[in-house]
N, C-alpha and C positions, 0 to 999 in steps of 0.2 A: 192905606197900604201898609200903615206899620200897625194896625187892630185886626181883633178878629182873630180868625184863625190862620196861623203862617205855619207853614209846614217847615220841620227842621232835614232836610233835604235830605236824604240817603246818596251816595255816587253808588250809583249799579254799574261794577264791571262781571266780566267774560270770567272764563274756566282760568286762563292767563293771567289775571288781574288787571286788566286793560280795562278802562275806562269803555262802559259799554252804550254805544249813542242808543242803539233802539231800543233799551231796556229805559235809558231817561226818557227818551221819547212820549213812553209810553207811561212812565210817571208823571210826566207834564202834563198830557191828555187829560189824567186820569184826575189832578186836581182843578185842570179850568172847569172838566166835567162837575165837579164836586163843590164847588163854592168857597175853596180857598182863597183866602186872603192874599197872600202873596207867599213866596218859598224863599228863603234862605240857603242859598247856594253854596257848596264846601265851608260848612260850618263844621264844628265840631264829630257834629252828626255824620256829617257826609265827607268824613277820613281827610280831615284838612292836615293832620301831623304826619298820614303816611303819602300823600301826594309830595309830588318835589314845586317846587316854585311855579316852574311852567305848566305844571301840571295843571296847576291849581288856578292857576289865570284862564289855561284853556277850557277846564271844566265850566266856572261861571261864563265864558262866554258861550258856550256849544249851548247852554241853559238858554239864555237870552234867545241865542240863535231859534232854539226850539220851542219854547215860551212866545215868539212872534208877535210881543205885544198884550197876548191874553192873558197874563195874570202878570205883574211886578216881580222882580226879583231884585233882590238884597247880596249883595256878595257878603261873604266871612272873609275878613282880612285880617283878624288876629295875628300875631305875632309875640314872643319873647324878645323881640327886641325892636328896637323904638323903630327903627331905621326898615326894617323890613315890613312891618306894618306899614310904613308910609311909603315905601316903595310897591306895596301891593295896591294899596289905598289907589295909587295915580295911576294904573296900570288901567281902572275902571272908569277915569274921569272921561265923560263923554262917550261913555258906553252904551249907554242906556238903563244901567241899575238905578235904583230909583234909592238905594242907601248903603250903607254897611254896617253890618256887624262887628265887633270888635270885641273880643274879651278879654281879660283881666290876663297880664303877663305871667304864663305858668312854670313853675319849676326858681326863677331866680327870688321869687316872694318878696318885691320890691316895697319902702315903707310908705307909707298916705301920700307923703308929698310927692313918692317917684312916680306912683299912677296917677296923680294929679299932673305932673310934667305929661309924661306916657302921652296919655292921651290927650291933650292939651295942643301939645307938637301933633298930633296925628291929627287933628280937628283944624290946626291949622295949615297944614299944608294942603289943603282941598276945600272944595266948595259944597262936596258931597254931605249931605246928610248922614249924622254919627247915630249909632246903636252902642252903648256900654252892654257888656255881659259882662256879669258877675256869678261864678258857678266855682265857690272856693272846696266843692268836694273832688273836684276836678286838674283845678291849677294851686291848691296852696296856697290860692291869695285871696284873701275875701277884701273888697271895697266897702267900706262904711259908707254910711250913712251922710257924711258930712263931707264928705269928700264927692260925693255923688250932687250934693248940696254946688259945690264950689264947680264942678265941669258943667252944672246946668246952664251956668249963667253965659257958657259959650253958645254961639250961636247956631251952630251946627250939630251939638251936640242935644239932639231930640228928646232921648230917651233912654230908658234900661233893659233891657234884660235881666230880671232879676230871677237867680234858680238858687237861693239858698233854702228853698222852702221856708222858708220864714215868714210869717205873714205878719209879725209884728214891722218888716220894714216897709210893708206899703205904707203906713200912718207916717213912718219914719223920714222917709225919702218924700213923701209927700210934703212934710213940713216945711220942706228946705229946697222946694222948686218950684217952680211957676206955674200954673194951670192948667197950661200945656204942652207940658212936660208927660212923655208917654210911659207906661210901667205896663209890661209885660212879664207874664209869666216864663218863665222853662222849665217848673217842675209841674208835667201832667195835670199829678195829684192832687195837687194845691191849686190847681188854674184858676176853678170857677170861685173857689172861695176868694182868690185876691182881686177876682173880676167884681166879684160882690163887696169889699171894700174900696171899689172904683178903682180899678185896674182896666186895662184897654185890651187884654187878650191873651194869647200865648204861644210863642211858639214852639211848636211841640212836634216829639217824637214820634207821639200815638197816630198825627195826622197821617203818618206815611202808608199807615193801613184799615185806616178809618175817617178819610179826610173829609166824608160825608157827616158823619155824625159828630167830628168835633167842629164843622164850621157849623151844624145847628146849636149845637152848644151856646158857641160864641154868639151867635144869634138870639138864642135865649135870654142870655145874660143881657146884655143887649138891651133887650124888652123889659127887664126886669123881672123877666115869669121863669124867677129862680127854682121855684118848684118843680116845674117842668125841665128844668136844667139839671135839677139834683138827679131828678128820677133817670134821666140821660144816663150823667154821670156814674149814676152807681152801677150800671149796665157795664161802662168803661173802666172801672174804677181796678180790677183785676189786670187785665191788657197795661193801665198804666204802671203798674206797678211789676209784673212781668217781665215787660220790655228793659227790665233793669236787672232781671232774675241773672245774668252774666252782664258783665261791660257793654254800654252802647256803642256801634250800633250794631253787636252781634245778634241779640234774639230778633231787632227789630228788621236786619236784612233778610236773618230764615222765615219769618212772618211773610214777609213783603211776596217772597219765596214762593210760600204757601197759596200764595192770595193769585198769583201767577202775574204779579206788577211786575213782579224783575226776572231775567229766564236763570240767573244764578246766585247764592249766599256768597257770593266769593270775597273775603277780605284780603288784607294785605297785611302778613306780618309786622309788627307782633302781635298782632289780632287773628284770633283762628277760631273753627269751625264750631257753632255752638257743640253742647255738647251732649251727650246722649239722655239726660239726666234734665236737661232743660227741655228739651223739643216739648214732652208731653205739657209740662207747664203753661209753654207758652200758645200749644194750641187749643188750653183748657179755658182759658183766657181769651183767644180766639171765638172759641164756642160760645162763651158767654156774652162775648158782645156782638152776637147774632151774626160773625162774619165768615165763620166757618158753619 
């Protein structure tokens, strides 16, 4: 449940901005259909900074709700601050998520040892299985290596998310965790290369409109029959790189759009409407990876 292909969840809301059940509904379907891994619920991806607190609880649950069992979900319970993380954290205990996600506190750029507290206190106030995200193009905070090293040794804490694109820290983070210790991708681009330095998978963007051919991917990799994986890839390799052509998850909601998963692009300021100049882009990209 935490390899493979896990889809970094979109929230599909209405004209309104309302949180829009039959549009997730319909995303749910669309990846038990498709052989995902499991999803990632109000993650970054899926507008966890412009949701309000309750928002953000009722989303992951309406998921589960809709999810019924057929695939794993992961709640995102990040936070800036220690205390609301772990008040998100317990809000899931006995829910039925099968983990959480957690990334890297953004905007205060705490030093090695505050994110080794951070999540430390957050790992231990539950019983839940931890996810670290690290994605310093994002939060201003990049997590080392040796600090990733020191939270492994907790018990709860599983794994990484790692999206610096860097692929020298698979070697790196490897060195300084235990066997079974999980490293996941979040930069697309780089997925199947870190899966081929033994990485366990990715969770990704792209899945939200191609969650067929990135769980074959993973599958690929998987097997070893990287060849067949590259050739996948470079099919995708446009799309992954696109969906970034404006701020996530702007092109990736007009996509999804396109695809007719969700019935609107609607974000929630300060996030707005792709823009005229991206559309062709990102449905060039589309075309190329045979989804348009």
């Amino acid at each position: 449940m935490f390899t493979g292909s896990i889809v970094a969840l979109i929230t599909p809301m209405d004209d309104k901005g309302n949180v829009c059940r039959a549009s997730l509904k319909k995303l749910i379907d669309y990846h038990v259909a498709s052989g995902t891994s499991a999803m990632v619920s109000v993650g970054t991806t899926g507008e966890s900074a412009t949701l309000s607190h309750d928002e953000h609880g009722d989303v992951v649950m309406m998921t589960l709700e809709l999810a019924d069992g057929r695939i794993p979900v992961i709640a995102g319970t990040g936070a800036n601050a220690t205390a609301e993380a772990i008040s998100l954290t317990r809000r899931f205990e006995n829910s039925g998520i099968v983990g959480c996600l957690t990334v890297t506190p953004y905007y205060n750029r705490p030093t090695q040892e505050g994110l080794f507290q951070h999540f430390s206190a957050i790992a231990n106030s539950t019983d839940l299985p931890q996810m670290l995200y690290n994605v310093p193009s994002r939060t201003g905070c990049d997590m080392l290596p040796d600090t990733v090293g020191r939270l492994a040794k907790i018990k709860n804490i599983i794994g990484i998310k790692e999206a610096t694109g860097n692929l020298s820290r698979v070697s790196q983070i490897q060195e300084r965790v235990h066997d079974d210790f999980i490293i996941v991708s979040g930069d697309d681009a780089s997925a199947l290369d870190l899966m081929q330095l033994g990485g366990h998978g990715v969770i990704s963007v792209t899945a939200n409109v191609a969650a067929r051919e990135m769980a074959a991917l993973c599958t690929l990799a998987r097997q070893g029959n990287f060849a067949e994986a590259r050739r996948l890839n470079q099919r995708l390799m446009p799309l992954h790189h696109q969906l970034f052509v404006e701020p996530n998850p702007i092109p990736v909601k007009w996509a999804a759009k396109q695809l007719e998963l969700i019935a609107t692009d609607t974000l929630r300021l300060p996030m707005t409407p792709i823009t005229d100049d991206a559309r062709p882009v990102v449905r060039q990209a589309l075309q190329h990876a045979g989804l348009l």
